[in-house]
C-alpha positions, 0 to 999 in steps of 0.5 A: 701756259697759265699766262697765256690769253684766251677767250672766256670760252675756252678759259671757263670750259678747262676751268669748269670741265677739265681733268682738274675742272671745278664740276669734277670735285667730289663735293659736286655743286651742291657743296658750293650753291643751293639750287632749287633742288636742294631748297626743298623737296617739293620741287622733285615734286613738282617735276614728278608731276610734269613728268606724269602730264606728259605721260598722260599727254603722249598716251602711255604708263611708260616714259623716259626723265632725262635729268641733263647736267645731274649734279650728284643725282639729287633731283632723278632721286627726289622724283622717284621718290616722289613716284614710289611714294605713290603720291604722284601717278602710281603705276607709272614706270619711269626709265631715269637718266642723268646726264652729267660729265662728274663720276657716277656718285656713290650709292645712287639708284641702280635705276638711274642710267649714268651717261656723260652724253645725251641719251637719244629717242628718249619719249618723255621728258627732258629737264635741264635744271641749272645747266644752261648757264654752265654752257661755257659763252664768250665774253664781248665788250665794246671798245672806245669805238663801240666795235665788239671786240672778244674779251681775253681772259689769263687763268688768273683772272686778269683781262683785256680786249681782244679781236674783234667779234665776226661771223656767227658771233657778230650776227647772235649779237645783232639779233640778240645782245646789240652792244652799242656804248663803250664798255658795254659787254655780253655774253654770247649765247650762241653755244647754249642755243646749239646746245639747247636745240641739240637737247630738243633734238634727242626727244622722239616726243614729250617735253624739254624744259631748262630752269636757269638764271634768265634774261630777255632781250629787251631787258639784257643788263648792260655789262653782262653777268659773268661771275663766279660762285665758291662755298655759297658766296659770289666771288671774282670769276676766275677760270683757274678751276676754283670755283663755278664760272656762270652767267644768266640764259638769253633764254628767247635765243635758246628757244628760237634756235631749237624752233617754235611752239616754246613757252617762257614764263618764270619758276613761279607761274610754273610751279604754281601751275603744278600745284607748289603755291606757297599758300599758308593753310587755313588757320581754322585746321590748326585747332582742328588737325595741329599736326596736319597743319603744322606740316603744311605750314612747313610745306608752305613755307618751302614752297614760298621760296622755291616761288619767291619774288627776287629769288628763286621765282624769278628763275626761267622756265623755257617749256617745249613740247616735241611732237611724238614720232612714235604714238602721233602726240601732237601738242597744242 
């Protein structure tokens, strides 16, 4: 029944996922947003070159890219690209997978493994760029008497209080996102952290990294953000299969729950750390190699956005290396 009240979880998974879902139109998510693979083509870069680190790292020519919550396959082809070119670890092979719940799209690679389920021993490394926030979350708001109770939600949008949080929910929420004032509210991460850690799991060895809209504990904001994104602009959430349904990562609480040794820094230290700074060239090259420069002041000023503060370059980077059941790599 469209009238009928459900938790933000189960409304957003049939609204995002379902037969009708919003992630199985065929103008896929780049006919809506612009993620930092569509920005510019340096961050296919970027990743192609962390791709050739781990390879390095796990001492062989050969590894697997797992691309989880692939879109239409922009950033598996960006990285292949980038490979074939020869710019980046020429002679490395690659055994591409995208991980995605949409058809497989016209016209992509034949190298590219299409799966809606995690590929698994996969040795190499594992990007999830932009999915963790598509993880469907309940929706906690404390009521008159600071209880967290679960928020209810009708297809239209419409919403109102419903019982109150208990078990594992309550406990994720105490450790994580503690509401405390009346109308204070969160979303709770617990099944991101699950399937975060499963995702961890599938690697026999390399790195996993998540990309996502990000917050920290100490710094959630106080009424959540859920919303909702169609054609580019923000919109009211409404689970009704119109238009992508997405809040920001407790990417601390992703990283506890699929064990120690992870990384949190943002898309600008770690891109940065990848060689896409955003610096202008010297104008001295302008006189000396105009077109050279020319290029490079296009390529800077990409790389600018990808590493902007308020923009793109405030996104978390959540980095975790997975020790190497098959060759004894043993990160740092």
């Amino acid at each position: 029944m469209t009238d009928d009240w459900r938790r933000w979880r189960d409304a957003a998974d049939t609204a995002l996922y379902g037969e009708e879902g919003f992630y199985r139109r065929p103008e896929g998510p780049a006919g809506h947003f612009r993620t930092s693979v569509h920005a510019s083509k340096l961050f296919a870069t970027a990743v192609a070159r962390l791709l050739a680190a781990t390879a390095r790292e796990l001492g062989t020519d050969s590894v697997d890219l797992v691309d989880v919550g692939a879109g239409r396959g922009e950033l598996l082809t960006g990285v292949l690209t980038a490979l074939r070119e020869g710019a980046v670890a020429p002679g490395l092979t690659v055994r591409a997978y995208a991980v995605e719940i949409a058809p497989r799209p016209p016209g992509l690679d034949p190298a590219v493994e299409w799966s809606a389920e995690l590929p698994v021993g996969t040795r190499g490394l594992l990007f999830a760029n932009e999915w963790l926030d598509n993880v469907p979350t309940d929706v906690a708001e404390a009521d008159a008497a600071g209880v967290a109770r679960h928020v209810l939600v009708r297809r239209d949008g419409t919403e109102r209080l419903g019982d109150p949080v208990t078990g594992a929910e309550a406990a994720w929420l105490d450790r994580w996102w503690p509401l405390s004032r009346p109308g204070d509210r969160a979303e709770i991460g617990l099944p991101r952290d699950e399937a975060w850690a499963r995702a961890v799991a599938s690697l026999s060895g390399g790195t996993a990294v998540a990309v996502d809209y990000a917050h920290v504990r100490g710094s959630r904001p106080p009424f959540g953000t859920l919303t909702g994104f169609r054609e580019g602009r923000e919109v009211r959430p409404v689970p009704d299969g119109s238009c992508d349904l997405t809040s920001h990562v407790a990417l601390d609480a992703c990283a506890a729950a699929a064990g120690g040794g992870a990384e949190l820094l943002d898309q600008r230290t770690a891109l940065r750390e990848l060689g896409i700074s955003g610096e202008r060239p010297p104008l001295a090259r302008a006189s000396a190699d105009p077109v050279g420069y020319v290029r490079a002041l296009a390529s800077a000023g990409e790389a600018a956005e990808l590493t902007a503060r308020g923009g793109l370059g405030d996104f978390g980077w959540l980095r975790r290396r997975v020790p190497d059941r098959e060759g004894g790599y043993c990160p740092a």
